[in-house]
VOPAGU-2260 file (C-alpha; in pm, 1 decimal, decimal comma):
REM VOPAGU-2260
SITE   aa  ch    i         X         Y         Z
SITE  UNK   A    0   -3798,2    6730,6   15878,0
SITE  UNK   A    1   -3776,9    6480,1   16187,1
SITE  UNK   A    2   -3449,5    6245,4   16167,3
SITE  UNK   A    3   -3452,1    5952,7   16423,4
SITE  UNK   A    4   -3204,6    5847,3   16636,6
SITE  UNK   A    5   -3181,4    5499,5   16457,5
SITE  UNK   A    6   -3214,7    5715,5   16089,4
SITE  UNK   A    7   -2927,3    5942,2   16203,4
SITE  UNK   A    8   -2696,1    5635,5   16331,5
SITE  UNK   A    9   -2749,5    5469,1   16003,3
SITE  UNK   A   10   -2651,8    5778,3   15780,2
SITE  UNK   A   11   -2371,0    5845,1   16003,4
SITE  UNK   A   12   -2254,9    5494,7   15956,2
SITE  UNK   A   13   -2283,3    5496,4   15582,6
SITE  UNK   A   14   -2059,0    5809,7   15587,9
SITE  UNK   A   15   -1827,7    5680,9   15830,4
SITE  UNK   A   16   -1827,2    5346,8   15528,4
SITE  UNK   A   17   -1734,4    5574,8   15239,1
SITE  UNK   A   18   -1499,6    5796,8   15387,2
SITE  UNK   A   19   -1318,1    5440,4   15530,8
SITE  UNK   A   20   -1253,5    5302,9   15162,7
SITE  UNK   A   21   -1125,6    5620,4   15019,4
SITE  UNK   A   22    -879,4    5582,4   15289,6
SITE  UNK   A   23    -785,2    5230,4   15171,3
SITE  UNK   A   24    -776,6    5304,8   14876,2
SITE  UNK   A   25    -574,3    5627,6   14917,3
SITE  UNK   A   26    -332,3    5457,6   15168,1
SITE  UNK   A   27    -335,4    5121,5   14858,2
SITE  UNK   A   28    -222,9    5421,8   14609,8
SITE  UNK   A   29      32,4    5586,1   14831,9
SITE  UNK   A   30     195,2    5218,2   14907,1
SITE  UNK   A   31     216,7    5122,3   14580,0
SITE  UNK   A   32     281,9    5450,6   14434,7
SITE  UNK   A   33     -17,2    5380,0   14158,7
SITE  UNK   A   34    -326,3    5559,4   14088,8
SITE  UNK   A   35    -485,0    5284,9   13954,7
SITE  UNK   A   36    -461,5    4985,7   14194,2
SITE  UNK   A   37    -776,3    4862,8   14044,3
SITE  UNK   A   38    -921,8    4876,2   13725,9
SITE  UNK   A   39   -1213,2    4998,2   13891,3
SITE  UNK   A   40   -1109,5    5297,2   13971,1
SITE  UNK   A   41    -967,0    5435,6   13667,3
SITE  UNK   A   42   -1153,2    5233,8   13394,2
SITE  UNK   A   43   -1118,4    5443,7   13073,1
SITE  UNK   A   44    -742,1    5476,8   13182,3
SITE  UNK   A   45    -659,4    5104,4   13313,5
SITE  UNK   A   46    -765,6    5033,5   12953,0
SITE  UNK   A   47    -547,0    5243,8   12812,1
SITE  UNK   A   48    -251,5    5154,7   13032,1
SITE  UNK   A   49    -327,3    4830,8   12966,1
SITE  UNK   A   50    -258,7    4841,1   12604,8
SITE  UNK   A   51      73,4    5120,7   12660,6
SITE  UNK   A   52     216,4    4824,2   12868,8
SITE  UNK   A   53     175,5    4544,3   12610,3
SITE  UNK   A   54     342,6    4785,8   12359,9
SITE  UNK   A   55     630,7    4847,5   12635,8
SITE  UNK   A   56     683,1    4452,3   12626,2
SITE  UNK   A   57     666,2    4427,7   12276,4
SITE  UNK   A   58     917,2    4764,6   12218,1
SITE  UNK   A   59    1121,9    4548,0   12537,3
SITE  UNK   A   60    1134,9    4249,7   12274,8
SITE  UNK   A   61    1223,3    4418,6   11993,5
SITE  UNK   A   62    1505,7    4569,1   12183,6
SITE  UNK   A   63    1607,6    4270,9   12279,5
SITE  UNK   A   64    1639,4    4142,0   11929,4
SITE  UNK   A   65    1825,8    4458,2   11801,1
SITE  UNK   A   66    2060,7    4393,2   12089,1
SITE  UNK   A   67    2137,7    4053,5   11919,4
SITE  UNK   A   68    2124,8    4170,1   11582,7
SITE  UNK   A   69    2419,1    4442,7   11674,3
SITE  UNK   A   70    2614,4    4128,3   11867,9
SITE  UNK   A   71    2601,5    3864,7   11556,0
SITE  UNK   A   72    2633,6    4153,3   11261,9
SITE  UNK   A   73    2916,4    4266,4   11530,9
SITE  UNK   A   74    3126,3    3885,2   11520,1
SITE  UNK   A   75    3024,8    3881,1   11147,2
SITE  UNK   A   76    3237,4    4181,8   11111,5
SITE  UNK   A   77    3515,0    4159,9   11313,5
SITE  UNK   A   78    3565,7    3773,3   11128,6
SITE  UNK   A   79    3547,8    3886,1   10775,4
SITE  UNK   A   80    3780,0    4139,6   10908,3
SITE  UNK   A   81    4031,4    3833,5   11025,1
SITE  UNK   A   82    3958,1    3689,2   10702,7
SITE  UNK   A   83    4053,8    3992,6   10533,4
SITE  UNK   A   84    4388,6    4016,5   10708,8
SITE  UNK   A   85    4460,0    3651,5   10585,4
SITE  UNK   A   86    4400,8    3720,7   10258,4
SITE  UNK   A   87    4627,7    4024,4   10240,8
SITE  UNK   A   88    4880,5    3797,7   10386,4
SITE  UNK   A   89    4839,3    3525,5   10163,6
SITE  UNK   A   90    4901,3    3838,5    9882,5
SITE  UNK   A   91    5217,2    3889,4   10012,7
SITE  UNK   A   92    5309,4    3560,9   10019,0
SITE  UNK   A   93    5264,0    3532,7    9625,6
SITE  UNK   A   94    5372,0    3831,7    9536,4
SITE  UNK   A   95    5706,2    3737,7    9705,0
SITE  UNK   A   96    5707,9    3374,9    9602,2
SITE  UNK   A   97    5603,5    3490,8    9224,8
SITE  UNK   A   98    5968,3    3558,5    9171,6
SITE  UNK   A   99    6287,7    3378,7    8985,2
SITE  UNK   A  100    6476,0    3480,5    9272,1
SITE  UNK   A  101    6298,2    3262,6    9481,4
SITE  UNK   A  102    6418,1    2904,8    9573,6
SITE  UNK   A  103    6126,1    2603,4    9608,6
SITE  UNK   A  104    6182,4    2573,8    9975,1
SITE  UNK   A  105    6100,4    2876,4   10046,9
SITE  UNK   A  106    5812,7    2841,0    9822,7
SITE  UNK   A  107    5701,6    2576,6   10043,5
SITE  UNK   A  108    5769,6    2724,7   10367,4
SITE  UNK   A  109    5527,5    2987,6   10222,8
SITE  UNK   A  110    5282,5    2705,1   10098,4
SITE  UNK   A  111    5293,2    2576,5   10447,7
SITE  UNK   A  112    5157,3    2891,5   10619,1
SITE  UNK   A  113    4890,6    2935,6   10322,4
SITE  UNK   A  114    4809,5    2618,8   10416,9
SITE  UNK   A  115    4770,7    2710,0   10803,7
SITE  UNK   A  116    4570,3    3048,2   10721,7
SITE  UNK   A  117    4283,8    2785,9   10499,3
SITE  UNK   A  118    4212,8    2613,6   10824,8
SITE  UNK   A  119    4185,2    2951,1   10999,6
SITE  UNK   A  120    3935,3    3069,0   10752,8
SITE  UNK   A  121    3755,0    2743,3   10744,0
SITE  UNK   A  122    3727,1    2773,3   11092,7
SITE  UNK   A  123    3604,5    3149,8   11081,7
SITE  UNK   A  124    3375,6    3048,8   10855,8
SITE  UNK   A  125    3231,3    2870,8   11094,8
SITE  UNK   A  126    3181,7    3126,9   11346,4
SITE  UNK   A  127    2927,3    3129,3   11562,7
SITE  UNK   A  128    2774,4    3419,0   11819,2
SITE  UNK   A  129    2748,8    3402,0   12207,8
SITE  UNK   A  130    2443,3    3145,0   12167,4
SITE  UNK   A  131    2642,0    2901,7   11986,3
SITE  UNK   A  132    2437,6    2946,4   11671,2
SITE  UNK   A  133    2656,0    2972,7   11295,0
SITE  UNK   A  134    2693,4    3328,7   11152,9
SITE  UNK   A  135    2713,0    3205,4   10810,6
SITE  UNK   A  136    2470,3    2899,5   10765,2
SITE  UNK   A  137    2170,8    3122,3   10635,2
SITE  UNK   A  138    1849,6    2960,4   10808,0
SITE  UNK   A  139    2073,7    2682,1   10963,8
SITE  UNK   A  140    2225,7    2803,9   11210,6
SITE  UNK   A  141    2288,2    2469,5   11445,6
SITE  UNK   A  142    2559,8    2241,9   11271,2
SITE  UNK   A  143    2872,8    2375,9   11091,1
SITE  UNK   A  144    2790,0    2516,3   10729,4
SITE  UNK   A  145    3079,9    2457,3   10604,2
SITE  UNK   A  146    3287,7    2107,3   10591,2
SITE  UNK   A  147    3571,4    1959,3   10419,1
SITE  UNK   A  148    3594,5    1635,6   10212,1
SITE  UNK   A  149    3803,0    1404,7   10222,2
SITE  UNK   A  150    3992,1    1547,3    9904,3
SITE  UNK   A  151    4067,3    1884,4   10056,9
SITE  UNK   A  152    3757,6    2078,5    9913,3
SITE  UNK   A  153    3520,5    2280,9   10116,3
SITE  UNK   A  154    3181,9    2233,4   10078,0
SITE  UNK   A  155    2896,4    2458,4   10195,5
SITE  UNK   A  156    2616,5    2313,9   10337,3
SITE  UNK   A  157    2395,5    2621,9   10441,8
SITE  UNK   A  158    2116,9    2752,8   10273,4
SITE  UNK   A  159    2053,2    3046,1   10027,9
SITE  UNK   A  160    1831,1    3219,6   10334,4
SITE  UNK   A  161    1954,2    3530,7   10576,3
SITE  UNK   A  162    1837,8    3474,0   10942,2
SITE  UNK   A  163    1652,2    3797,6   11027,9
SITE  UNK   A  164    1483,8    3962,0   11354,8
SITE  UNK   A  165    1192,7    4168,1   11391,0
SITE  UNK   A  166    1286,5    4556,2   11531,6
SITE  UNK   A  167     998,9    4664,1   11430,3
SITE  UNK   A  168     635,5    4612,4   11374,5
SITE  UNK   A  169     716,4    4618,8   10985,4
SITE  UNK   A  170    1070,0    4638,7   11026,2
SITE  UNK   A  171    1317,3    4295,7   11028,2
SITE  UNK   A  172    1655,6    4296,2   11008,7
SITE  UNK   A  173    1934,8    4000,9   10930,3
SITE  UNK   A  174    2178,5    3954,8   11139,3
SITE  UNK   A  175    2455,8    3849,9   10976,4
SITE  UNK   A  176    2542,5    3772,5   10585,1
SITE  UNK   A  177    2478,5    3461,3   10418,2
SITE  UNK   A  178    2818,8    3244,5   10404,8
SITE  UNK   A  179    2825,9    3157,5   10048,0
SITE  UNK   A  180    2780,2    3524,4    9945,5
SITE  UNK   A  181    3077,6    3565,6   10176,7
SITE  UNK   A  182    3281,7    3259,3   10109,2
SITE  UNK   A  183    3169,3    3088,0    9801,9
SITE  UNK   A  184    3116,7    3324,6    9532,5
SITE  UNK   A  185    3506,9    3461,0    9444,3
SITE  UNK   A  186    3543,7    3587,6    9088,3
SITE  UNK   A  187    3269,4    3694,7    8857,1
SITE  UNK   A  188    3017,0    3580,5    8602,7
SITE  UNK   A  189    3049,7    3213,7    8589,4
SITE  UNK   A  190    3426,5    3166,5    8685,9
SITE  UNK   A  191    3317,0    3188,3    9043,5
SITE  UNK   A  192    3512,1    2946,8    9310,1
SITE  UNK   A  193    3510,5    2934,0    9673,4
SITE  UNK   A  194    3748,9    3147,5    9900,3
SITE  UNK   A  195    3872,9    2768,9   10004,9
SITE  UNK   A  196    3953,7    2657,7    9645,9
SITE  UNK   A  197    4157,4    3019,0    9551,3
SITE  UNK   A  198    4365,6    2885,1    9845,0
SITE  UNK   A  199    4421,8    2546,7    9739,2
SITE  UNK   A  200    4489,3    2639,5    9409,1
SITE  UNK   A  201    4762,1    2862,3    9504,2
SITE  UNK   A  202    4886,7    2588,7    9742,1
SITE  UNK   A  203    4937,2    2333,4    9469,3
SITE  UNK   A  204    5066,8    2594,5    9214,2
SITE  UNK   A  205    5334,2    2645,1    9478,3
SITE  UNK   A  206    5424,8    2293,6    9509,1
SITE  UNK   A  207    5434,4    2228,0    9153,4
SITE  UNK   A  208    5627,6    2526,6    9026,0
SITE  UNK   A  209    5969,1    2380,9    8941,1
SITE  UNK   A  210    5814,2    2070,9    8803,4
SITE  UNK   A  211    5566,6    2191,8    8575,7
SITE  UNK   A  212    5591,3    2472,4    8320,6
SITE  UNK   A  213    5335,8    2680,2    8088,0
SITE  UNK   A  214    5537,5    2720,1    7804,8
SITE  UNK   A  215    5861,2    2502,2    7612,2
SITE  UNK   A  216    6102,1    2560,6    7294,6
SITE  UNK   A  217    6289,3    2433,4    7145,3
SITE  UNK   A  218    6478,7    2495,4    6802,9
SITE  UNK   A  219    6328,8    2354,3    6452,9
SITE  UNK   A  220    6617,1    2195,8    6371,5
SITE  UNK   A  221    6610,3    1942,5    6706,7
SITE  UNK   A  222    6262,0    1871,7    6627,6
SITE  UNK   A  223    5985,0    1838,9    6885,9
SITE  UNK   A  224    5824,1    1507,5    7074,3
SITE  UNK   A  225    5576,8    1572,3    7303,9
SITE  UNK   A  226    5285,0    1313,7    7424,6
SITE  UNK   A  227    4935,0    1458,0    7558,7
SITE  UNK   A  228    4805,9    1337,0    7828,9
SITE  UNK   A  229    4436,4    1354,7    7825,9
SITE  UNK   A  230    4121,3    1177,9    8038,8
SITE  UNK   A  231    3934,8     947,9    7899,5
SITE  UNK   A  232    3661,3    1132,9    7796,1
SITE  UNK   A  233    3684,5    1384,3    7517,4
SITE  UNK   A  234    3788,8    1729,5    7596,8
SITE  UNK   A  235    3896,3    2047,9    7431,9
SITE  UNK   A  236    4268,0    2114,3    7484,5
SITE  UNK   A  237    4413,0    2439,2    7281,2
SITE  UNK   A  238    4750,3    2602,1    7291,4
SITE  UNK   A  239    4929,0    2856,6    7099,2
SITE  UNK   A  240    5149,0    2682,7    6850,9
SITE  UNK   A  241    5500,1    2881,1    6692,8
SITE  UNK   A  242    5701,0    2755,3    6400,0
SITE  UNK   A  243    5916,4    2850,1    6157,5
SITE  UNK   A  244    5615,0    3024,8    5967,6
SITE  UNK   A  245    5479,4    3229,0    6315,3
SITE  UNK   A  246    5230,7    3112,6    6552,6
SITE  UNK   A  247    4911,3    2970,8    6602,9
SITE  UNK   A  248    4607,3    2852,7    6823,2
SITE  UNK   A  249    4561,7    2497,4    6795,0
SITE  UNK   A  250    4243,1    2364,1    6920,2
SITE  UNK   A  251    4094,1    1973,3    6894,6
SITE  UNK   A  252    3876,6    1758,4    7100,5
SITE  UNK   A  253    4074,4    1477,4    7200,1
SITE  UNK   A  254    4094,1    1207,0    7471,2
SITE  UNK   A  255    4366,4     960,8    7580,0
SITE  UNK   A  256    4323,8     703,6    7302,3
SITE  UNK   A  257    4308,4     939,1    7002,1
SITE  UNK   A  258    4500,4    1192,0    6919,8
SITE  UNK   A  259    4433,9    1204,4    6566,5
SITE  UNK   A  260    4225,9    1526,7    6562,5
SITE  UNK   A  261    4496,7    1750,2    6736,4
SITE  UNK   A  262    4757,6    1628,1    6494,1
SITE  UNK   A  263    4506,0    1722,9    6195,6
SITE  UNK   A  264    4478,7    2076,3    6361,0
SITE  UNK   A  265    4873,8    2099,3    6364,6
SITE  UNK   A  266    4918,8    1953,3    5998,6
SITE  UNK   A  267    4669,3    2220,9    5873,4
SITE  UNK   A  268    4798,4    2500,8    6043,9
SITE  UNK   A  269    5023,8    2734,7    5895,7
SITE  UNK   A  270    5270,1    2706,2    6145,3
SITE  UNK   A  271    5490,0    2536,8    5876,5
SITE  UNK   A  272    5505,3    2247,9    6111,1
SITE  UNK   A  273    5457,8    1870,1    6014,5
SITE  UNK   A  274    5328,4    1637,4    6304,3
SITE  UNK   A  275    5307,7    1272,0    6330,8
SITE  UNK   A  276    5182,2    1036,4    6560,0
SITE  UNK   A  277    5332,6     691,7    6667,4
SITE  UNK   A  278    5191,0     415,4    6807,1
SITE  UNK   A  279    5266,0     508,1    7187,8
SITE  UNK   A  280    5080,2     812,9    7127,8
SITE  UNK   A  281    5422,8    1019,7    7108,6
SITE  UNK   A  282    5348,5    1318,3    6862,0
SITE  UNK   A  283    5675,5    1511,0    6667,7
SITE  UNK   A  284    5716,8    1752,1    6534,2
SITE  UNK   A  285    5901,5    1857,6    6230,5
SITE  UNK   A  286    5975,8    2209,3    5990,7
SITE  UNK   A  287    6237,1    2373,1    5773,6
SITE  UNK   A  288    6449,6    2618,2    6002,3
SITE  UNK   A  289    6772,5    2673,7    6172,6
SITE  UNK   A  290    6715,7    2967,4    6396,4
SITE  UNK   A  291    6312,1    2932,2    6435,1
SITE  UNK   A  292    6175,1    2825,5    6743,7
SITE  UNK   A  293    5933,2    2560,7    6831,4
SITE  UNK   A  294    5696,9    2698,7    7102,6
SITE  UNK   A  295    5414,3    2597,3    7304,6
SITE  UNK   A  296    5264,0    2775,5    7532,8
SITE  UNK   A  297    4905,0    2923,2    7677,7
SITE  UNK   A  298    4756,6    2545,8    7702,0
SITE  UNK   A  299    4425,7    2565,5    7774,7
SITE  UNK   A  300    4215,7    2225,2    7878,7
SITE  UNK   A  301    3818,9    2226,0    7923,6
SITE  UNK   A  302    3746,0    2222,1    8285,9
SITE  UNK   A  303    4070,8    2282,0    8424,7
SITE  UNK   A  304    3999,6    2568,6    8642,8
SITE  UNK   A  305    4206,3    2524,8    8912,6
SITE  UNK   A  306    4581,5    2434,8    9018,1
SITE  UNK   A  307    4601,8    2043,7    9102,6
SITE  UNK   A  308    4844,8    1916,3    9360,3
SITE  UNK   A  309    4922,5    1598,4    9113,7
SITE  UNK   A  310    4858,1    1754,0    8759,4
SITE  UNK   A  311    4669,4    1432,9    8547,8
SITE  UNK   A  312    4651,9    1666,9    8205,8
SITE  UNK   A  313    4912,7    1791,4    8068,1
SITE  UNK   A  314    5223,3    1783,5    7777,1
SITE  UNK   A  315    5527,3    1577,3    7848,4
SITE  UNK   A  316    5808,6    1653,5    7652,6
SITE  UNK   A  317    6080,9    1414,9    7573,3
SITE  UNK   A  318    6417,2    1462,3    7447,0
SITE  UNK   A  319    6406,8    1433,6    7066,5
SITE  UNK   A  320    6420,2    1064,5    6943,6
SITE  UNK   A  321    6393,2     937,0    7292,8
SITE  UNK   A  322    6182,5     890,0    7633,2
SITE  UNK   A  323    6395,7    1153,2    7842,2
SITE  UNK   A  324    6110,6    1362,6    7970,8
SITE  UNK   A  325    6275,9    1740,8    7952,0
SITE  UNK   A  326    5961,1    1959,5    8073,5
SITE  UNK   A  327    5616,1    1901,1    8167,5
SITE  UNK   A  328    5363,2    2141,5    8036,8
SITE  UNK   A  329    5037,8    2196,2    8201,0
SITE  UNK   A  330    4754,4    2452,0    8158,9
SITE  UNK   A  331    4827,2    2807,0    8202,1
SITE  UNK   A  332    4557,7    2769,4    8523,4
SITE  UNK   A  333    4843,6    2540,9    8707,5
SITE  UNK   A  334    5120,6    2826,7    8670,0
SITE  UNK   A  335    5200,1    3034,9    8988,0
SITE  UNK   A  336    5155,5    3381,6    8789,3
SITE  UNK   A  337    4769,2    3252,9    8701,3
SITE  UNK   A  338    4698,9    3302,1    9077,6
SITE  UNK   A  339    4705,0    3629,1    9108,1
SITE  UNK   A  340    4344,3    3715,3    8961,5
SITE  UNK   A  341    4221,5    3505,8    9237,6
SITE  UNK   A  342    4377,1    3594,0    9517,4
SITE  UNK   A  343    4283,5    3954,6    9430,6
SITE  UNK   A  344    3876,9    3837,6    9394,3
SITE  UNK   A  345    3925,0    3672,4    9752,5
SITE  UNK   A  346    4062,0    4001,3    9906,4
SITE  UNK   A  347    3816,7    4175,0    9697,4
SITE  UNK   A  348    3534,9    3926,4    9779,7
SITE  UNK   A  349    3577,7    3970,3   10178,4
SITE  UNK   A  350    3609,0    4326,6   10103,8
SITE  UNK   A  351    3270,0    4364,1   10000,4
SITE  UNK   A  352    3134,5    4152,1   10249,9
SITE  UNK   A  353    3297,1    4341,0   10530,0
SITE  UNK   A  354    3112,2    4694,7   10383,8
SITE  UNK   A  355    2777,1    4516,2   10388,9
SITE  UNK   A  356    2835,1    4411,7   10729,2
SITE  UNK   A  357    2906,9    4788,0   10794,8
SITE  UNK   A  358    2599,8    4913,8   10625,2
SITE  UNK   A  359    2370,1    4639,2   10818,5
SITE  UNK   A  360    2502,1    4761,3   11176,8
SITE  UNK   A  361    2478,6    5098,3   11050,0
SITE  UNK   A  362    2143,3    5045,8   10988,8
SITE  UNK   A  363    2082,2    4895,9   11319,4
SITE  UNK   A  364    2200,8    5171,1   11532,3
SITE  UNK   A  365    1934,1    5383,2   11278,6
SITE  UNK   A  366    1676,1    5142,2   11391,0
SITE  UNK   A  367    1795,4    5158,2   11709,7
SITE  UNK   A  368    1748,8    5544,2   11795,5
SITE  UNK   A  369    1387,4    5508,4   11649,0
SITE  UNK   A  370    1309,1    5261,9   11902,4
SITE  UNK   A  371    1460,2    5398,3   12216,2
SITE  UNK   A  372    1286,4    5714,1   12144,8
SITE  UNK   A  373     913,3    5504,9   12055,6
SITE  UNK   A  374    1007,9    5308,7   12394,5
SITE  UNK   A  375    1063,6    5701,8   12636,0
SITE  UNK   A  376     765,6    5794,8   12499,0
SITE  UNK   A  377     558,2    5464,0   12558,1
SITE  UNK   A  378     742,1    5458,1   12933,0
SITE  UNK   A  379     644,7    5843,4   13004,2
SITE  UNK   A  380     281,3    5801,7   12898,3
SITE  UNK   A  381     299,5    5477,7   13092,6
SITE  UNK   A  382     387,0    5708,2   13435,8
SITE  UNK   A  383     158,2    5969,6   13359,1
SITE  UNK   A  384    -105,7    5703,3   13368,6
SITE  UNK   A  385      -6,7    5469,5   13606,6
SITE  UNK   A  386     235,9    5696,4   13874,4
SITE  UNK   A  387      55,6    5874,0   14146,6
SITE  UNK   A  388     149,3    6215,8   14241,8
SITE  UNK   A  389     247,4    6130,4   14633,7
SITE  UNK   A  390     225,0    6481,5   14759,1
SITE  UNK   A  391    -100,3    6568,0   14662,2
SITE  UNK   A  392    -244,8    6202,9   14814,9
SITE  UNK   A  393     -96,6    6227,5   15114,2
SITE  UNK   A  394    -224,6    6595,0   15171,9
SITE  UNK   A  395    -578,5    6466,6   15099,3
SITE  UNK   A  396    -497,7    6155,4   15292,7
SITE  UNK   A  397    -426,9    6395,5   15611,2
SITE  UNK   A  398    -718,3    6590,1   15534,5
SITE  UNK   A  399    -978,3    6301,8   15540,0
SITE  UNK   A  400    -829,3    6151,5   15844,5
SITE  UNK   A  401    -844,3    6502,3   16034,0
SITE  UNK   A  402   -1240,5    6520,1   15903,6
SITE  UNK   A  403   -1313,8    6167,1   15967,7
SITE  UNK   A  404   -1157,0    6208,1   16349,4
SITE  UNK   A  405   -1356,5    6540,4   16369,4
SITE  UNK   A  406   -1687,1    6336,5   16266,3
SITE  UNK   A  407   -1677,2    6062,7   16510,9
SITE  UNK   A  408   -1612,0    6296,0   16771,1
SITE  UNK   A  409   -1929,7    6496,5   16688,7
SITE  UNK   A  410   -2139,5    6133,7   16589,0
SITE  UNK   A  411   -2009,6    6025,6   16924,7
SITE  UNK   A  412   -2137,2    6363,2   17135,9
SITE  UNK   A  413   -2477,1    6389,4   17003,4
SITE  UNK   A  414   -2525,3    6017,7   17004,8
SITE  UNK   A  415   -2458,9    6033,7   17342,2
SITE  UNK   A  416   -2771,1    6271,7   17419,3
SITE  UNK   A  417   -3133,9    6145,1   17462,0
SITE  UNK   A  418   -3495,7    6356,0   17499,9
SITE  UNK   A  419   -3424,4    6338,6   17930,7
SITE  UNK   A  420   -3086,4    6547,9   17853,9
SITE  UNK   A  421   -3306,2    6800,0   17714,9
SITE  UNK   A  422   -3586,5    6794,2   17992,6
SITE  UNK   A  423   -3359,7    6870,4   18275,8
């Protein structure tokens, strides 16, 4: 077959084209360290590195988000922790206040530092992480959750929800505990108060101590006058009555302008007692007996649930036959030894709290080894793809330039040549 000069410049040229762009493109791959600088050249595998990169952003995300899980579920724990060590301290303050030994002021010196550690857990209640945002508002996590009245009481206004981040594709986790799980719901069934009110209640039971009691007697012979003071509405008031016959519960419905229906209860007990009311409302008491007691104790009032700093309900007795008020008896709630049930709920409460804060970061680190391992392999299959083996382009790099240089030489010697070189 006959190839013309102008035929055999062209091919040569075309050659000279093709072996010029794999050098590009091998010199693009060695300076950027890919073998895939274009799409082109790889297609099946740019597609496929395509999608192994948006699932390295989205693993990069959700590691992000289990990195702020582990920080808030982190504060969350270490605050119910401070909590924790308030309430224990607030423990030993009763237990050592709870005594006869134990004069009212240092009762209220004690009351004074309960009174310091409530504003320290108000103020841990409303925590918040590095971003500013509340630990323990549920869904709201901008504005405090948790704010105090006027009148001393705490009052939560979070939500029921538990702010949660994805780790996973099917996987979310909260990060931190709801605050009225945590701070609101001391005690059990429905005699449930807030960590806030268990505080104040043992506050005002330590302030009232000396001046009110939970139980009076008196002998049979002195008699007894006592006046009840009740709210206006009608209420269920009961206390354990003794006389010269034994003792019994009285119970009646009564407000302040009758108390008709607590001295039936009395009259038909079988106390042995005779009471009688007067026009001031002052009730006595009367029975057979010279060595019997009179005793009233274990007063119970409807929806007296907590210690009051200025007791409005209670018994005030008076020194028979006149107004000399000789003890004030409130509901066994007010007493300093009713405190104790609650103060163990709050340190039992925060307790509980603390070991589901455990469990969630426990269950975070879980999540966490899953995902570092899903992201390694994602990264490596990433490389294996995308990462160009250096050594083995730069060998055929050297090897094409070597042929190429070889080629022109050669194009450029016979090129050279015409039909008169050959006729000499």
């Amino acid at each position: 077959m006959t190839i013309s000069t102008k035929l055999f410049a062209t091919q040569m040229l075309d050659q000279f084209k093709t072996i010029e762009e794999r050098l590009q493109g091998l010199q693009t791959q060695v300076a950027t360290g890919s073998r895939i600088p274009q799409s082109s050249v790889q297609p099946m595998d740019a597609v496929t590195l395509s999608a192994r990169n948006e699932l390295d952003t989205r693993l990069t995300q959700y590691q992000k988000n289990l990195a702020k899980v582990n920080d808030r579920l982190g504060l969350a724990d270490t605050t119910i922790e401070t909590a924790i060590n308030g309430a224990i301290r607030v423990k030993e303050l009763f237990v050592a206040s709870n005594t006869d030994t134990v004069t009212q002021s240092e009762r209220l010196a004690a009351r004074q530092e309960i009174e310091g550690i409530r504003q320290t857990l108000l103020g841990l209640a409303n925590a918040t992480d590095s971003a500013g945002d509340s630990l323990f508002g549920g869904f709201s996590t901008e504005a405090d959750p948790f704010r105090e009245k006027l009148d001393g009481t705490v009052v939560y206004h979070g939500d029921g929800g538990e702010h949660t981040l994805s780790v996973s594709e099917k996987v979310k986790l909260p990060t931190s505990i709801n605050g009225s799980n945590v701070f609101m719901q001391v005690g059990s069934g429905d005699e449930k108060k807030s960590a806030f009110d268990v505080l104040n209640g043992l506050s005002n039971a330590l302030l009232t101590s000396v001046e009110f009691l939970q139980k009076y007697q008196v002998g049979v012979s002195e008699g007894m006058d006592f006046k009840v003071y009740a709210s206006r509405d009608p209420q269920t008031w009961s206390f354990t009555l003794s006389g010269p016959n034994g003792p019994e519960k009285i119970s009646a419905t009564i407000n302040s302008d009758s108390m008709d229906p607590l001295v039936d209860a009395i009259n038909s007990s079988s106390t042995g007692l005779v009471a009688s009311v007067s026009g001031s409302g002052v009730i006595s008491l009367t029975g057979l007996g010279s060595t019997e007691l009179i005793k009233i104790l274990n007063v119970s009032i409807e929806d007296y649930s907590l210690a009051e700093a200025k007791p409005s309900r209670y018994i005030e007795v008076y020194e028979k036959g006149t107004t000399n008020v000789v003890a004030k008896v409130s509901d066994e709630t007010q007493g300093l030894s009713s405190q104790s049930a609650n103060i163990e709920n709050l340190v039992t409460q925060l307790a509980i709290s603390r070991t589901t804060a455990g469990a969630r970061l426990k269950n975070a680190e879980s999540q966490e080894a899953v995902l570092s391992n899903r992201l390694l392999a994602v990264r490596t299959e990433i490389g294996e793809l995308r990462d160009a083996d250096i050594e083995t382009l730069i060998t055929e790099l050297q090897t094409l330039l070597v042929s190429r240089d070889a080629a022109r030489q050669t194009y450029m010697k016979v090129n050279t040549q015409s039909l008169f070189d050959f006729l000499r």
